[in-house]
N, C-alpha and C positions, 0 to 999 in steps of 0.2 A: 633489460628487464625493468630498471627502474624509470625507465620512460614509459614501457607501457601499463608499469602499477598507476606511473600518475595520469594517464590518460583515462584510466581505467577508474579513478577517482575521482573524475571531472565528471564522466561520463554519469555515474549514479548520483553523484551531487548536482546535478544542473537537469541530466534529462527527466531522473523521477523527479525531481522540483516543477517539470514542467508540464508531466503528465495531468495533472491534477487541473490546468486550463487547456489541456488536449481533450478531455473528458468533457469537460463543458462545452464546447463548440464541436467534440462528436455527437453529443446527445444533444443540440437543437434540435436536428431532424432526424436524427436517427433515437430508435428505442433502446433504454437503454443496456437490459439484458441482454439483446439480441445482439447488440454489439460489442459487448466485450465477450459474449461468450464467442464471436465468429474470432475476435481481435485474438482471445489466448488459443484458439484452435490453431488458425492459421502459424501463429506464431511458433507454438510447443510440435506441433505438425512437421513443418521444417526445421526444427532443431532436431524434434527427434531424428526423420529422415539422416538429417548432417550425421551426426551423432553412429547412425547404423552404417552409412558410407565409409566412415572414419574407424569401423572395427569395433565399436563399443557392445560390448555385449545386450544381445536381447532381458530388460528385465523378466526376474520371474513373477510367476501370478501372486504372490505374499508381497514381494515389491511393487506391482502394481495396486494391491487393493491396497497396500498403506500410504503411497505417493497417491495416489487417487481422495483417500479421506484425507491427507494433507491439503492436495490440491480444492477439494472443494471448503475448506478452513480460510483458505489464503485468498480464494478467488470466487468461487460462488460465496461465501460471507464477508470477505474482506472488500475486494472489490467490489462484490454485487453490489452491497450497501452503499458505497463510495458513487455508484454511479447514477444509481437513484435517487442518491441524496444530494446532490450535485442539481437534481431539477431542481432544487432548493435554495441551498445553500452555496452561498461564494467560494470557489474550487480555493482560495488561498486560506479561507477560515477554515476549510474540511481537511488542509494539508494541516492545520495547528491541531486539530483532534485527532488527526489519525497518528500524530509525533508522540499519543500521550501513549501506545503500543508497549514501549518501555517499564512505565506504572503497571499496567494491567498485569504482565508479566512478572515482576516482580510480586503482586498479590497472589498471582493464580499460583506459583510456584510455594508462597506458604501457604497461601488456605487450600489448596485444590490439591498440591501433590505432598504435600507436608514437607518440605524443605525446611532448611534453617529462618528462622525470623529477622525478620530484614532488620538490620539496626538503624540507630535514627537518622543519620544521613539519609537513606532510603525513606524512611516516614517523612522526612522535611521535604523531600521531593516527591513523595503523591501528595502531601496537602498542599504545597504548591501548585501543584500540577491541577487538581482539587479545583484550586480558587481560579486560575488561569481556566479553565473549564468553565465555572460561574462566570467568570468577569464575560465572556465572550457568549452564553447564552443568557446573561442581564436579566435573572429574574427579578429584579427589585426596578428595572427602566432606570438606570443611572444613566440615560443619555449614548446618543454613537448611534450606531447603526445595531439595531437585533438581529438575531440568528434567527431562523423558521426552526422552531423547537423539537417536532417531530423529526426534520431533516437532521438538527445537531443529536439526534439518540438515536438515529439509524447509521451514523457515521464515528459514534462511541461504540457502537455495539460491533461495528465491522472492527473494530480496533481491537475489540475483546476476542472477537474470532480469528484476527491474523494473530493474536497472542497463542490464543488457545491451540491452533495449528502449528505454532513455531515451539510450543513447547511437545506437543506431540511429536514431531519429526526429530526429538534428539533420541525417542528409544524405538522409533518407526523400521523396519527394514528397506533400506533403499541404493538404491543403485551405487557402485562406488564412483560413480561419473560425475561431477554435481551439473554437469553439463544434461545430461541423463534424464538426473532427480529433477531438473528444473523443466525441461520438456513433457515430462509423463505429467506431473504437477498442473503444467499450463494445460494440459490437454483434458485431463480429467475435471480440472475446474472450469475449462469455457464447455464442457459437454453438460454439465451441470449447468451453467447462467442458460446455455444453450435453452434447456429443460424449462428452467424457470421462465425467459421470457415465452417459450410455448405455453406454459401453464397459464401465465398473465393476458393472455392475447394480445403480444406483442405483433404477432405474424397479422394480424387483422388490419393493424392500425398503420401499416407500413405501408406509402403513396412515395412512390419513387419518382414523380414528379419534382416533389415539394423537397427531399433531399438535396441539401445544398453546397458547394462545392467547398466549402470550409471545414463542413462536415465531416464531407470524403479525404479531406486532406489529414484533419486530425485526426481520422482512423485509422490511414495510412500511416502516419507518423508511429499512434501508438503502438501498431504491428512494429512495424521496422525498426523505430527508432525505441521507442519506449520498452516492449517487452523482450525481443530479441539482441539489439544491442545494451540497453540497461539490465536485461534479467543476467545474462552474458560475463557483462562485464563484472557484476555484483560476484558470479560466481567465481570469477578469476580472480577477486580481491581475498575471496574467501580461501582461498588457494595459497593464497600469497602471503597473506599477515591474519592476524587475531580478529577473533570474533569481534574484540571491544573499538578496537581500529576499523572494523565494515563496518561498524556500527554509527561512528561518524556520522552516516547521511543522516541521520534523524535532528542533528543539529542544522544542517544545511538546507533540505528540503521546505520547511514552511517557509524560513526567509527567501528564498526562489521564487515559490508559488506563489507569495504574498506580494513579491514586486512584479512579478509577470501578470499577475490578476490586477495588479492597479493601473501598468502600462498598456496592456494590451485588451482587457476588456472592461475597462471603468470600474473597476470592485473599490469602495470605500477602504482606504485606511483611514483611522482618526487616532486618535490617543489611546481610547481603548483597546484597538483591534493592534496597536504598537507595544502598550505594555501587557498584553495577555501574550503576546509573541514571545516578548523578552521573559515572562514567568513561566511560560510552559516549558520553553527549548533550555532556561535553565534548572528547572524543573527534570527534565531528561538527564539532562548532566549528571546530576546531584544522582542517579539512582545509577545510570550506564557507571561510572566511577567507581562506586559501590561495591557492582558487580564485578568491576575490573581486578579489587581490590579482595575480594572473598577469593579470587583465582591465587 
């Protein structure tokens, strides 16, 4: 058992770290809606299937429409914006924004659902989190390399939406399987990206000529490796030990992304893009802790 919590630990620390430059060399040639909506079909498609082989109950339709607005929380806003912004933006500086998910969360839970007020540890870690934000979209040109600024607030705002859906699914009705909840999830939100890159006319701009085999591989990967064996294993963790212990990846993941973006597709580290890393993901701490601690 404790061999495979730790494999199962590895697996969400290193593969979602990696997803985030699987995303940028799927979306060269591929669009981007179009392909994470086919990536979480396919993916939640065969879980689900597994899932009904294995005797898991059919969810009901109240399970389905709240795993569904879940799903489109998580994945048509979470991701959609992730993959978009990605034309943009360097997949390891989009893995430090979407780490700030924690912060968001702690506000929406006071301001939005009126929970307890965060006390100051928590405050010390959203204005952290705050300024690590700032330093890495440089509105004042303090030097380094700049973020493309619409790309850094379409990739806040999917952070606000994977918040806004995670705080949703604690009073959602949903399958007792998380094996399940994570399949209908994936399913209802690539039908959703599905939708939107239809809206966008993504289907137009598609020349499978030009499609290129790095392309097909990172989509590959994200299906298999990323979403079904990372969404997977996330769920097994969840199974296993505490929320604030899954929650770990959020420390791990940027620094992944940030060294896989420098070794394998040239993305700039400099000083700044080192110390907004070390301010954001301690920034996380400071509030995951917190929250460990109100338990």
């Amino acid at each position: 058992m404790k061999i495979k919590l730790i494999l199962a630990f590895a697996a969400v620390y290193i593969i979602w770290g990696s997803t985030y430059l699987a995303i940028r060399f799927a979306i060269e040639t591929l669009p981007p809606f179009l392909m994470a909506g086919i990536r979480f079909l396919v993916a939640g498609g065969g879980l689900y299937f597994v899932m009904r082989w294995r005797g898991v109950p059919t969810p009901s339709r109240r399970e389905w429409r709240d795993m569904t607005i879940i799903g489109a929380f998580l994945f048509l806003g979470g991701n959609g914006g992730v993959v978009w912004a990605e034309q943009y933006v360097p997949s390891g500086l989009t893995s430090l924004l979407i780490a700030t998910v924690s912060l968001w969360m702690v506000l929406l839970d006071w301001l939005w659902k009126g929970n307890q007020r965060p006390r100051l540890q928590a405050f010390l870690g959203i204005g952290l989190g705050l300024f690590g934000i700032a330093l890495l979209v440089d509105p004042f040109n303090l030097g380094g390399e700049r973020i493309h600024v619409a790309g850094a607030v379409m990739v806040l705002a999917s952070a606000v939406s994977w918040a806004v859906g995670s705080i949703f699914a604690r009073t959602a009705r949903i399958s007792s399987s998380v094996f399940m909840t994570s399949a209908v999830e994936m399913i209802g939100g690539g039908a959703l990206l599905l939708l939107a890159g239809s809206f966008t006319g993504e289907w137009r701009g598609i020349q499978i000529e030009a499609i290129s085999s790095a392309s097909v591989f990172a989509f590959i990967y994200l299906v298999l490796i990323g979403s079904i064996i990372g969404i997977t294993s996330y769920a097994y963790i969840l199974q296993e030990v505490t929320a604030d212990k899954a929650s770990t990846y959020a420390f791990v993941n940027p620094v992944v992304a940030v060294f896989l973006g420098w070794l394998l597709a040239d993305e700039s580290v400099d000083g700044k893009i080192v110390a907004a890393t070390m301010i954001i993901i301690f920034a996380v701490m400071l509030v995951i802790r917190e929250k460990k601690q109100d338990r």
